[in-house]
TORKOL-4160 file (C-alpha; in steps of 0.2 Angstrom, whole numbers, padded with zeros to 4 digits, m for minus):
156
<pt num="1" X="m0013" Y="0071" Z="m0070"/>
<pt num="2" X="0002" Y="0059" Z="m0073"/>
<pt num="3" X="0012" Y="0050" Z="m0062"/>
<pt num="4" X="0027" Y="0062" Z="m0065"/>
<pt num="5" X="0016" Y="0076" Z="m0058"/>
<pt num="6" X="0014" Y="0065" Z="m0041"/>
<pt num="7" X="0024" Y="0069" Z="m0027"/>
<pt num="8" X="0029" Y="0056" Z="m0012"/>
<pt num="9" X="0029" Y="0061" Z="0004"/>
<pt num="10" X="0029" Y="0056" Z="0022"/>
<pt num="11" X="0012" Y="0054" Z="0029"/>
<pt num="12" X="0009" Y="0065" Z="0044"/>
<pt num="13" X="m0002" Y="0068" Z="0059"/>
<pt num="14" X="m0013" Y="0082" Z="0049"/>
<pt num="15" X="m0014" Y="0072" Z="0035"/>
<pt num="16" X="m0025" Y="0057" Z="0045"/>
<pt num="17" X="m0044" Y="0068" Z="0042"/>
<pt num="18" X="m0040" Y="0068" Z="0023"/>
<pt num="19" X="m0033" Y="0051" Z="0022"/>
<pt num="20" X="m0049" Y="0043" Z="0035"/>
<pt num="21" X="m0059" Y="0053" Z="0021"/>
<pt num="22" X="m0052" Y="0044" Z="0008"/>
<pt num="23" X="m0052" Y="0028" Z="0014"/>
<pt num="24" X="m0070" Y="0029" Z="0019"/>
<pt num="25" X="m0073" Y="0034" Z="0001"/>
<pt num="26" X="m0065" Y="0016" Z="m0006"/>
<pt num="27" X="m0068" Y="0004" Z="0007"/>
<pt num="28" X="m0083" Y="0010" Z="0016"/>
<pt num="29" X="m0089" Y="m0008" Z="0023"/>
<pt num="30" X="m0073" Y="m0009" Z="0033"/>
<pt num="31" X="m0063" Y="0007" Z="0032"/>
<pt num="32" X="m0050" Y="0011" Z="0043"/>
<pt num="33" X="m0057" Y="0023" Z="0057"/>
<pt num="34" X="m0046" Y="0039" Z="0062"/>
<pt num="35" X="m0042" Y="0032" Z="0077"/>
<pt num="36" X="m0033" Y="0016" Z="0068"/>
<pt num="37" X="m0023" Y="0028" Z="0059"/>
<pt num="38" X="m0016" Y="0037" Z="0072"/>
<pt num="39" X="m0013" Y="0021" Z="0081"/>
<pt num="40" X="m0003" Y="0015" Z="0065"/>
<pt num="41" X="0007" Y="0030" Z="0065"/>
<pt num="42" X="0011" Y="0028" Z="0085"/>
<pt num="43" X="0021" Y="0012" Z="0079"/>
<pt num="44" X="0040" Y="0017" Z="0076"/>
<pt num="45" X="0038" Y="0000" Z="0064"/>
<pt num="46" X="0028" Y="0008" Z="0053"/>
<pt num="47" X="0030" Y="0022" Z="0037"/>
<pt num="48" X="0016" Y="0027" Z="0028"/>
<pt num="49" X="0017" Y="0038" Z="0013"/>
<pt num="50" X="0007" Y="0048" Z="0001"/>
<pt num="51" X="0005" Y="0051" Z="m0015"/>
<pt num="52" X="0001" Y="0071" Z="m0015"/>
<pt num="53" X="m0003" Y="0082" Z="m0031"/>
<pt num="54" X="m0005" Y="0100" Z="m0027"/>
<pt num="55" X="m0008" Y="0097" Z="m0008"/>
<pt num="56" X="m0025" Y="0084" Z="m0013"/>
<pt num="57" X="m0021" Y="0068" Z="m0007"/>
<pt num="58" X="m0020" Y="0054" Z="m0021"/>
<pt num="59" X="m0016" Y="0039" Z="m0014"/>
<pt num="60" X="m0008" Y="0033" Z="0001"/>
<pt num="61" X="0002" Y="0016" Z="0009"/>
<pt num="62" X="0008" Y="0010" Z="0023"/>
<pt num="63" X="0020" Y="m0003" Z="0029"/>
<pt num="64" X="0026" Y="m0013" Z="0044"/>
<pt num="65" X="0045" Y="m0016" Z="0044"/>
<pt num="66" X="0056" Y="m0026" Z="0057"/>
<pt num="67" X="0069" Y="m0033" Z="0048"/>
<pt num="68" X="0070" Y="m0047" Z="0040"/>
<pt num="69" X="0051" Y="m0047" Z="0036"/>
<pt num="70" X="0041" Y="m0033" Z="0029"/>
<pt num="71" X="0020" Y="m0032" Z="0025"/>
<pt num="72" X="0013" Y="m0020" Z="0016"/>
<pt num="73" X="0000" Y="m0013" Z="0025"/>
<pt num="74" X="m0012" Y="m0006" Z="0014"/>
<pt num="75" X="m0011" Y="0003" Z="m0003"/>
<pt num="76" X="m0025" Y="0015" Z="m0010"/>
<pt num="77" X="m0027" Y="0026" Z="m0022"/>
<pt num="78" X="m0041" Y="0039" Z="m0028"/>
<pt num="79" X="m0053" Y="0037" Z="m0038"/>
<pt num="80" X="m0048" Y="0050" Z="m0049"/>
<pt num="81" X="m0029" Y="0042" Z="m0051"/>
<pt num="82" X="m0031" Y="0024" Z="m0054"/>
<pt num="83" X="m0026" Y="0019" Z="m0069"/>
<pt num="84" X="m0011" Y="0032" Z="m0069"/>
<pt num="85" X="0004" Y="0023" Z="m0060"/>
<pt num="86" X="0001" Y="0030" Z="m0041"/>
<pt num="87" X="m0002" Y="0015" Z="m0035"/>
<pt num="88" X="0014" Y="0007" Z="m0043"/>
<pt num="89" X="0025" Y="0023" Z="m0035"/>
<pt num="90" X="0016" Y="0017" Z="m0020"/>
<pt num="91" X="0022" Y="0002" Z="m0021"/>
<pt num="92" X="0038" Y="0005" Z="m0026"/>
<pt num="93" X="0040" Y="0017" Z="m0011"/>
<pt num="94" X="0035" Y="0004" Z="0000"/>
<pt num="95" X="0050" Y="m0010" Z="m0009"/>
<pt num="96" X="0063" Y="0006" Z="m0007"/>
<pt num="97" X="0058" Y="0006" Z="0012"/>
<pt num="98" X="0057" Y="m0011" Z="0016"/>
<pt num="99" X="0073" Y="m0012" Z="0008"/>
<pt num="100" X="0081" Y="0002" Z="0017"/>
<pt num="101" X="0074" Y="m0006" Z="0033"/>
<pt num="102" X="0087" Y="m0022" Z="0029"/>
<pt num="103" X="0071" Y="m0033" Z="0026"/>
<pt num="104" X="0073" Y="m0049" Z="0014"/>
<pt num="105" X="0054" Y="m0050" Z="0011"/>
<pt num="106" X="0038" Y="m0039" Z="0006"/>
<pt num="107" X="0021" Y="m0048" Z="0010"/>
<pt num="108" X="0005" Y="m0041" Z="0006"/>
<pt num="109" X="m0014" Y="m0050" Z="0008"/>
<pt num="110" X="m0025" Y="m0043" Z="m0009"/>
<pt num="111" X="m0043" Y="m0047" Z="m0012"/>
<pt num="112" X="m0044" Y="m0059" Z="m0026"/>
<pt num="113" X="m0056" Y="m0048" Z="m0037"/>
<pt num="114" X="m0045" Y="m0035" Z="m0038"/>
<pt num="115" X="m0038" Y="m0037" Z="m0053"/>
<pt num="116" X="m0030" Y="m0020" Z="m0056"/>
<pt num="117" X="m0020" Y="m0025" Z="m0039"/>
<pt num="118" X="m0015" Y="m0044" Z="m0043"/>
<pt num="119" X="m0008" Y="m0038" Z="m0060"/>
<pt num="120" X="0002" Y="m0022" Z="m0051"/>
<pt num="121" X="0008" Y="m0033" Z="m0041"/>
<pt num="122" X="0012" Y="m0051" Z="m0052"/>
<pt num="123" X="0020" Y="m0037" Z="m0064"/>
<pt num="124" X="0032" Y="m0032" Z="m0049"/>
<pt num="125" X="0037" Y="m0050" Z="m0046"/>
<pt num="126" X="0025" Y="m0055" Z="m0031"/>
<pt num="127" X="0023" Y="m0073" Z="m0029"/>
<pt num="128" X="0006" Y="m0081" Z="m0021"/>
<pt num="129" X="0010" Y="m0091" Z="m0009"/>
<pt num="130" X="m0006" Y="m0094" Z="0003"/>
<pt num="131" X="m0026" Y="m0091" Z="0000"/>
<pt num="132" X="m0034" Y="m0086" Z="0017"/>
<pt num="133" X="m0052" Y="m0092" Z="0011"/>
<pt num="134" X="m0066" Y="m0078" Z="0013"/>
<pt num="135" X="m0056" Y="m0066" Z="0021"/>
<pt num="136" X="m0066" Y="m0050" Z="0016"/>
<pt num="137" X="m0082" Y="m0057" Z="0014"/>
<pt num="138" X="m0090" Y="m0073" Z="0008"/>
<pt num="139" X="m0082" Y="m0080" Z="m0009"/>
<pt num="140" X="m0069" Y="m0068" Z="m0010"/>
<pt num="141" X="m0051" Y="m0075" Z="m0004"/>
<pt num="142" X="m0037" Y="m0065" Z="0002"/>
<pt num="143" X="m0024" Y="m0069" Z="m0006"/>
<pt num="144" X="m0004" Y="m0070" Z="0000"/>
<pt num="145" X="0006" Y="m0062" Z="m0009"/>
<pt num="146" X="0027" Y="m0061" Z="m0005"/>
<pt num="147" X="0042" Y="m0054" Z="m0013"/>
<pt num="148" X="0059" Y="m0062" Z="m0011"/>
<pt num="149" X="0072" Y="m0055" Z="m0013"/>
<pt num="150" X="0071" Y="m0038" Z="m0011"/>
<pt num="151" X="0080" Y="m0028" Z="m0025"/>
<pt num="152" X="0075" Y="m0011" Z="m0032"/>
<pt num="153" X="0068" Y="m0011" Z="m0050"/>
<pt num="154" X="0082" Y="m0008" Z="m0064"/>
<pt num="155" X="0085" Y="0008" Z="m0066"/>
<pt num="156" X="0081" Y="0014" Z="m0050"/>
């Protein structure tokens, strides 16, 4: 699997059960529940999308837009496709939207020990600008993360 194999698509309501699954699967100290993702996708400020490759679910992202601001909500991809570029399309998806949405900004929190994020998102131009001091447990930061301005990527 590549990330040229990887389709994106809008996250719906039957897709909540294999994204719950998925989530529980990568962050099961404080997954998401079911019933947070259908709340999120009751908000007409909020698009998720996922990253999909022959119906199985690869990754997935959300984001809260209300222009001019936008926060990435969460990004998370399987097991099975880190390390391939899903998470970047992800991301990508997510600057397109916040874009489309007439937002002058992305933020994002990240858990400063993951290092695979913090270089996705550095490499995309993301800027720290805050440290929320053990945020997701004790001696691990979140760390603030914004985009400005929004532009698409070259070639895009």
């Amino acid at each position: 699997m590549t990330a040229t194999e990887v389709q994106l698509v809008p996250m719906r309501w039957w897709h909540i059960e294999q994204v719950a699954e998925l989530e529980q699967q990568l962050f099961p100290v404080d997954a998401w529940s079911v019933e947070q993702f259908w709340a999120e996708m009751a908000q007409a400020t909020r698009y998720y999308f996922l990253a999909v490759d022959d119906d199985a679910v690869l990754g997935y992202a959300g984001l809260f837009a209300l222009s001019p601001d936008a926060d990435v909500q969460t990004i998370a991809v399987s097991p099975r496709a880190q390390g391939k570029g899903v998470g970047t399309l992800l991301l990508e998806e997510l600057v397109d939207q916040a874009i489309a949405r007439n937002c002058t900004q992305l933020v994002l929190e990240v858990r400063s020990d993951n290092q695979a994020a913090l270089s996705m998102y550095t490499k995309r131009g993301f800027e720290q600008i805050n440290v929320r001091s053990d945020y997701y447990a004790q001696g691990v930061d979140a760390l603030v993360m914004r985009l400005r301005p929004l532009q698409k990527r070259a070639g895009q």
